[in-house]
DOZA-594283 format. One record per residue: residue in three letters; x, y, z of N, C-alpha, C in turn. Coordinates in steps of 0.02 Angstrom, whole numbers, padded with zeros to 5 digits, always signed. Layout:
// residues N
alaXYZXYZXYZ
...
This chain:
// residues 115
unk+06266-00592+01941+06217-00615+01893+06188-00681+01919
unk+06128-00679+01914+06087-00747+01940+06112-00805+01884
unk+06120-00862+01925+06123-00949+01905+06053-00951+01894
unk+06065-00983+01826+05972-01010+01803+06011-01062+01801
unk+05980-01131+01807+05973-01212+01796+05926-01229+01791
unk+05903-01290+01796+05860-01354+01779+05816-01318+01842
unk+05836-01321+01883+05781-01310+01959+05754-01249+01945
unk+05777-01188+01937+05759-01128+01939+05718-01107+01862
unk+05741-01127+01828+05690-01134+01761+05635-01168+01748
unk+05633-01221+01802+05557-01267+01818+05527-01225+01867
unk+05552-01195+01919+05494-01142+01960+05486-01087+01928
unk+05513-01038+01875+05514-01008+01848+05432-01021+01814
unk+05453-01087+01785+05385-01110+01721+05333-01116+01760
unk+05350-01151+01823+05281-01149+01858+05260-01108+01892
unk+05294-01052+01904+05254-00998+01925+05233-00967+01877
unk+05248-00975+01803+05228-00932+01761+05156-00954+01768
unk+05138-01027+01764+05074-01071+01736+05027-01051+01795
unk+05059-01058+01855+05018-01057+01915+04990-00950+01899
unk+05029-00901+01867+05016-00820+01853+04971-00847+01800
unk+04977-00881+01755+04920-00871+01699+04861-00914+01712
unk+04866-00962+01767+04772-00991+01794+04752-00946+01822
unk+04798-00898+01873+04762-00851+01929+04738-00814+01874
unk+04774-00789+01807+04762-00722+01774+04678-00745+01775
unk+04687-00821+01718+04609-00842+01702+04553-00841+01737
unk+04575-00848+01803+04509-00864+01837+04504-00786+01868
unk+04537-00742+01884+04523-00669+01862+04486-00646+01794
unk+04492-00669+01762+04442-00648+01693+04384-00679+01706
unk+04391-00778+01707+04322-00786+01729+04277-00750+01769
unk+04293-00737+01824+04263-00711+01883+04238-00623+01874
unk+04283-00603+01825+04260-00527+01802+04204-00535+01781
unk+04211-00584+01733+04132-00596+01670+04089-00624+01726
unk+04095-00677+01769+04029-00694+01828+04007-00625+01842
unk+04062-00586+01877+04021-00505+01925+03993-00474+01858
unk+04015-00473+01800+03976-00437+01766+03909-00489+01719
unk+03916-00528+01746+03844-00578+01725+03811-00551+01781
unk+03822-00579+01838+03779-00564+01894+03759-00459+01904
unk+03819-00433+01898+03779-00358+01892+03724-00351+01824
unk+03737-00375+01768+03663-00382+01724+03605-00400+01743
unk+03632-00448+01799+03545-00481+01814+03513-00437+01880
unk+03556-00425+01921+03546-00380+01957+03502-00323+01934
unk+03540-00298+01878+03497-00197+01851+03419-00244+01823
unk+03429-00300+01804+03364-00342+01765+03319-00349+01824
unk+03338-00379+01880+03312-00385+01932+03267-00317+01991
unk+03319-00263+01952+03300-00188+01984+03237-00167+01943
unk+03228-00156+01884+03205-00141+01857+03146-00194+01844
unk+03131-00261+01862+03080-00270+01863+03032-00273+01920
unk+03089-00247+01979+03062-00228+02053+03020-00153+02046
unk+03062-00108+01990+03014-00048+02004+02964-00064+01967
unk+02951-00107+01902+02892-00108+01878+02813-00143+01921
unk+02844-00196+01963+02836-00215+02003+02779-00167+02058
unk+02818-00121+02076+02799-00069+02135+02754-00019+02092
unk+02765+00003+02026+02749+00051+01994+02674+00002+01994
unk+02655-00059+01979+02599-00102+01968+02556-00088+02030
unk+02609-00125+02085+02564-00130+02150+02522-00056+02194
unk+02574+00008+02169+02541+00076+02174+02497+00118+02140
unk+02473+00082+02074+02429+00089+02031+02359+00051+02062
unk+02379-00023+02077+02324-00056+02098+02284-00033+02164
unk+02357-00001+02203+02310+00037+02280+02271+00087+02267
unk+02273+00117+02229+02250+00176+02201+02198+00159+02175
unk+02180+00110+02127+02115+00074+02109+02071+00047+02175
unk+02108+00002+02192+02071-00019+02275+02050+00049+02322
unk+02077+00111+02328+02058+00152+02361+01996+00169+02317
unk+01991+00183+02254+01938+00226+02227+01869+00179+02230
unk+01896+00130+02226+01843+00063+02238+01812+00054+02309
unk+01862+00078+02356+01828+00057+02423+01785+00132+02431
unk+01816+00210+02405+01766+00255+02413+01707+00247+02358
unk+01695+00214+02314+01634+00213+02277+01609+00167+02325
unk+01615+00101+02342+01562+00069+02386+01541+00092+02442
unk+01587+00145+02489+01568+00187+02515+01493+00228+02506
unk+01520+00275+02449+01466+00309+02444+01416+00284+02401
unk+01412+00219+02375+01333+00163+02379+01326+00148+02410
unk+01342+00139+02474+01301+00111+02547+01255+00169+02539
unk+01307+00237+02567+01278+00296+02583+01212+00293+02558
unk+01203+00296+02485+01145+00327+02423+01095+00268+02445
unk+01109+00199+02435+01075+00165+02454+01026+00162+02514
unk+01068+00172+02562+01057+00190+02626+00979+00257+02624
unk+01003+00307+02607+00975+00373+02587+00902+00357+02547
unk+00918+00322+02490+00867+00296+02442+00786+00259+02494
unk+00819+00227+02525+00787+00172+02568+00763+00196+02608
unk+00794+00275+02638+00731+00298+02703+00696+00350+02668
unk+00702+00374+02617+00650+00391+02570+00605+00349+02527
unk+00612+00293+02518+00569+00241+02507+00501+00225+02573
unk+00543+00218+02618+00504+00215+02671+00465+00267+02687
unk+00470+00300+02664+00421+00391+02681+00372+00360+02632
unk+00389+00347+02572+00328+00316+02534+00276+00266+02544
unk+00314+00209+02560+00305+00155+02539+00318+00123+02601
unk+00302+00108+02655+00345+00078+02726+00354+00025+02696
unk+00292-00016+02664+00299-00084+02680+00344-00122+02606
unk+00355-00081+02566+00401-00116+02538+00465-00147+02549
unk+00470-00199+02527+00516-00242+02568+00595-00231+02549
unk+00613-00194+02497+00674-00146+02483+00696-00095+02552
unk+00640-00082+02588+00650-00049+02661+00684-00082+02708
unk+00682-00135+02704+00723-00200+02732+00822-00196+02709
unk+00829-00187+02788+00905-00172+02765+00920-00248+02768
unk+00920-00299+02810+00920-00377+02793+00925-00397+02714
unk+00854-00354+02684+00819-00409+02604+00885-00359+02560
unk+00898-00293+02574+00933-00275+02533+01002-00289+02526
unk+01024-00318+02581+01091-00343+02611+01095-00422+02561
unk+01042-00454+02583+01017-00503+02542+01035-00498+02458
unk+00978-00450+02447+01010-00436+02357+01070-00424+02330
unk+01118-00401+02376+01148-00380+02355+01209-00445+02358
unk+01216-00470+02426+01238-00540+02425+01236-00577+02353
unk+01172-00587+02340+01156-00638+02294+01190-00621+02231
unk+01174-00537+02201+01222-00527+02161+01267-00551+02157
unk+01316-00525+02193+01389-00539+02206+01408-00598+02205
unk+01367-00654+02225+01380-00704+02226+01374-00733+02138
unk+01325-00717+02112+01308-00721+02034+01375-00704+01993
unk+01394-00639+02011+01445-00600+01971+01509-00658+01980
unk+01513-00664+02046+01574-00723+02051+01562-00786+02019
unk+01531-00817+02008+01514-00864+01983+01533-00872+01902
unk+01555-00927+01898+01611-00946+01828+01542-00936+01752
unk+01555-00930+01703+01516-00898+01677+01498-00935+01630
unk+01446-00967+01586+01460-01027+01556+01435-01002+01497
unk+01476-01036+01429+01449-01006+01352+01405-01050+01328
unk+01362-01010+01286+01301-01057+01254+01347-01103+01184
Protein backbone atom coordinates (compact mmCIF):
# COMPACT_ATOMS: atom_id res chain seq x y z
CA UNK A 1 0.00 0.00 0.00
CA UNK A 2 1.35 3.44 -0.98
CA UNK A 3 2.76 6.08 1.93
CA UNK A 4 0.83 9.33 1.35
CA UNK A 5 2.55 12.30 3.49
CA UNK A 6 3.00 15.92 3.48
CA UNK A 7 5.28 15.59 0.19
CA UNK A 8 3.18 13.30 -1.79
CA UNK A 9 -0.15 15.00 -1.03
CA UNK A 10 1.37 18.45 -2.12
CA UNK A 11 2.37 16.87 -5.66
CA UNK A 12 -0.68 15.10 -5.67
CA UNK A 13 -2.55 18.76 -5.27
CA UNK A 14 -0.37 20.16 -7.68
CA UNK A 15 -0.73 18.02 -10.22
CA UNK A 16 -4.26 18.06 -9.71
CA UNK A 17 -4.19 22.19 -10.28
CA UNK A 18 -1.52 22.01 -12.92
CA UNK A 19 -4.74 18.83 -14.77
CA UNK A 20 -7.39 21.42 -14.16
CA UNK A 21 -5.41 24.74 -15.97
CA UNK A 22 -4.42 22.28 -18.82
CA UNK A 23 -8.24 21.01 -18.65
CA UNK A 24 -9.13 25.05 -18.96
CA UNK A 25 -7.11 26.13 -21.45
CA UNK A 26 -8.38 23.00 -23.47
CA UNK A 27 -11.87 24.42 -23.23
CA UNK A 28 -10.60 27.87 -23.90
CA UNK A 29 -8.92 26.91 -26.97
CA UNK A 30 -12.00 24.60 -28.11
CA UNK A 31 -14.27 27.79 -28.00
CA UNK A 32 -11.19 29.93 -29.98
CA UNK A 33 -11.28 26.88 -32.94
CA UNK A 34 -14.83 27.11 -32.76
CA UNK A 35 -14.90 31.07 -32.83
CA UNK A 36 -12.45 31.03 -35.52
CA UNK A 37 -14.36 28.02 -37.61
CA UNK A 38 -17.60 30.56 -37.42
CA UNK A 39 -15.73 33.19 -38.96
CA UNK A 40 -14.21 31.12 -41.33
CA UNK A 41 -17.92 29.51 -42.88
CA UNK A 42 -18.73 33.71 -42.50
CA UNK A 43 -15.73 34.35 -44.39
CA UNK A 44 -16.69 31.41 -47.06
CA UNK A 45 -19.77 32.46 -47.70
CA UNK A 46 -19.09 35.97 -48.24
CA UNK A 47 -16.33 34.83 -50.74
CA UNK A 48 -19.03 33.00 -52.79
CA UNK A 49 -21.23 35.97 -52.73
CA UNK A 50 -18.41 37.78 -53.63
CA UNK A 51 -17.64 35.60 -56.91
CA UNK A 52 -21.39 35.05 -57.51
CA UNK A 53 -21.19 39.35 -57.86
CA UNK A 54 -17.99 39.49 -59.81
CA UNK A 55 -19.56 36.67 -62.46
CA UNK A 56 -22.68 38.52 -62.83
CA UNK A 57 -20.74 41.75 -63.51
CA UNK A 58 -18.53 39.84 -66.38
CA UNK A 59 -21.44 38.90 -67.91
CA UNK A 60 -22.75 42.51 -67.93
CA UNK A 61 -19.30 43.79 -69.20
CA UNK A 62 -19.42 41.12 -71.95
CA UNK A 63 -22.99 42.12 -73.14
CA UNK A 64 -21.78 45.70 -72.95
CA UNK A 65 -18.64 45.25 -74.86
CA UNK A 66 -20.90 43.21 -77.67
CA UNK A 67 -23.51 46.08 -77.83
CA UNK A 68 -20.69 48.70 -78.45
CA UNK A 69 -19.51 46.36 -80.79
CA UNK A 70 -22.35 46.20 -82.83
CA UNK A 71 -22.80 50.32 -82.63
CA UNK A 72 -19.61 50.83 -84.15
CA UNK A 73 -20.78 48.28 -86.71
CA UNK A 74 -24.44 50.20 -87.40
CA UNK A 75 -22.80 53.37 -87.06
CA UNK A 76 -20.18 52.53 -89.21
CA UNK A 77 -22.91 51.08 -91.88
CA UNK A 78 -25.21 54.20 -91.27
CA UNK A 79 -22.32 56.56 -92.35
CA UNK A 80 -21.43 54.89 -95.72
CA UNK A 81 -24.94 55.12 -96.56
CA UNK A 82 -25.08 58.62 -95.59
CA UNK A 83 -22.35 59.19 -97.83
CA UNK A 84 -24.17 57.66 -100.91
CA UNK A 85 -26.47 60.56 -100.09
CA UNK A 86 -25.05 63.19 -98.81
CA UNK A 87 -20.95 63.05 -99.23
CA UNK A 88 -20.48 66.21 -97.82
CA UNK A 89 -22.12 65.92 -94.66
CA UNK A 90 -19.90 66.15 -92.02
CA UNK A 91 -21.45 63.02 -89.93
CA UNK A 92 -19.39 61.20 -92.96
CA UNK A 93 -16.45 62.16 -91.04
CA UNK A 94 -15.24 59.26 -89.03
CA UNK A 95 -12.83 61.95 -87.00
CA UNK A 96 -16.28 64.49 -86.32
CA UNK A 97 -18.15 61.32 -85.37
CA UNK A 98 -15.43 59.96 -83.16
CA UNK A 99 -15.50 63.53 -81.93
CA UNK A 100 -19.33 63.38 -80.95
CA UNK A 101 -19.18 60.77 -79.53
CA UNK A 102 -16.09 61.67 -77.28
CA UNK A 103 -17.85 64.69 -76.21
CA UNK A 104 -20.80 62.74 -75.12
CA UNK A 105 -19.11 60.56 -73.03
CA UNK A 106 -17.31 63.01 -71.66
CA UNK A 107 -20.79 64.97 -70.70
CA UNK A 108 -22.30 61.67 -69.37
CA UNK A 109 -19.18 61.47 -67.03
CA UNK A 110 -19.36 64.57 -65.81
CA UNK A 111 -20.80 65.14 -62.11
CA UNK A 112 -24.29 66.29 -62.53
CA UNK A 113 -25.46 69.39 -60.87
CA UNK A 114 -29.19 70.04 -59.29
CA UNK A 115 -31.14 73.10 -59.96
Amino acid sequence: MPEFNAYTLGVAQRNRRVADQNRQVAEQNGDLAKQWMAYAEKVKAKLSTVEQERDALRQQLQAMQMRAEALDALQDKMAAELAKVSPSNPLVSVARRNAIVETAVTMARAPQTRL
